[in-house]
N, C-alpha and C positions, 0 to 999 in steps of 0.2 A: 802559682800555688805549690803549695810541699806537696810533694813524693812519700806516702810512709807504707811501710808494713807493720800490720798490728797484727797481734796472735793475742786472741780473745775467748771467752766461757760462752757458749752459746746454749738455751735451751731445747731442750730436743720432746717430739712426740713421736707418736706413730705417722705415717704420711695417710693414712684409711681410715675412714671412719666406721669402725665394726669394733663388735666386745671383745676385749684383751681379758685373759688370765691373768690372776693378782701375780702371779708369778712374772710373765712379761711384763708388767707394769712395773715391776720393784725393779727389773733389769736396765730401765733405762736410766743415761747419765747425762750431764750437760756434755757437748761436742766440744772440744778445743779447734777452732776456727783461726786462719791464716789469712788476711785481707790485703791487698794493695790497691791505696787509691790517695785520690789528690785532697788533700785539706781543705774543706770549705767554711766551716767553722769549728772552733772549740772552745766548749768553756769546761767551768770547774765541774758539772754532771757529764757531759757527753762530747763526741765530736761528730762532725758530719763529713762522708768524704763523697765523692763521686769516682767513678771507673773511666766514663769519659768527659773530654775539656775540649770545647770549641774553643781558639783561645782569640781568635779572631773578633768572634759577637759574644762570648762570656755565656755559651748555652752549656746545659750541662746533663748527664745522663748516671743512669744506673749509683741513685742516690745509696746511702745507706747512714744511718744514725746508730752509733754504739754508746750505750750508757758504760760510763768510766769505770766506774768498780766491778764491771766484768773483766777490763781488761789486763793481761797479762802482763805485754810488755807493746812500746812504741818505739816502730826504730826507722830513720830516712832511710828513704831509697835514692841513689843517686846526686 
């Protein structure tokens, strides 16, 4: 599997659920996010990558899906 690093727009909330001032509410912004992980698929909407690779029995861990038009930039790693 590819090695990449993607730097991508990520949505942001509060982490609590309790009432915000309109003023804290206007202060938040999407997160610019920094990933490294191994290509599991990609098509023309998203990619999917994992953090770990059994490479042995093809088991896989700590998935993650990024929809494309968040993302910044795609660049290999190693």
């Amino acid at each position: 599997m590819k090695l990449v690093k993607i730097t991508w727009w990520d949505h942001s909330s509060y982490s609590t659920q309790c009432w915000r001032s309109r003023a804290e509410v206007e202060e938040l912004k999407p997160l610019k996010v920094h990933t490294v992980g191994y290509v599991v698929k990609e098509t023309k909407r998203y990619i999917t990558l994992v953090n770990t690779w059994v490479a042995d029995d093809e088991e896989l861990r700590g998935e993650l899906c990024i929809i494309k038009s968040c993302i910044k930039r795609i660049r290999r790693v190693g």
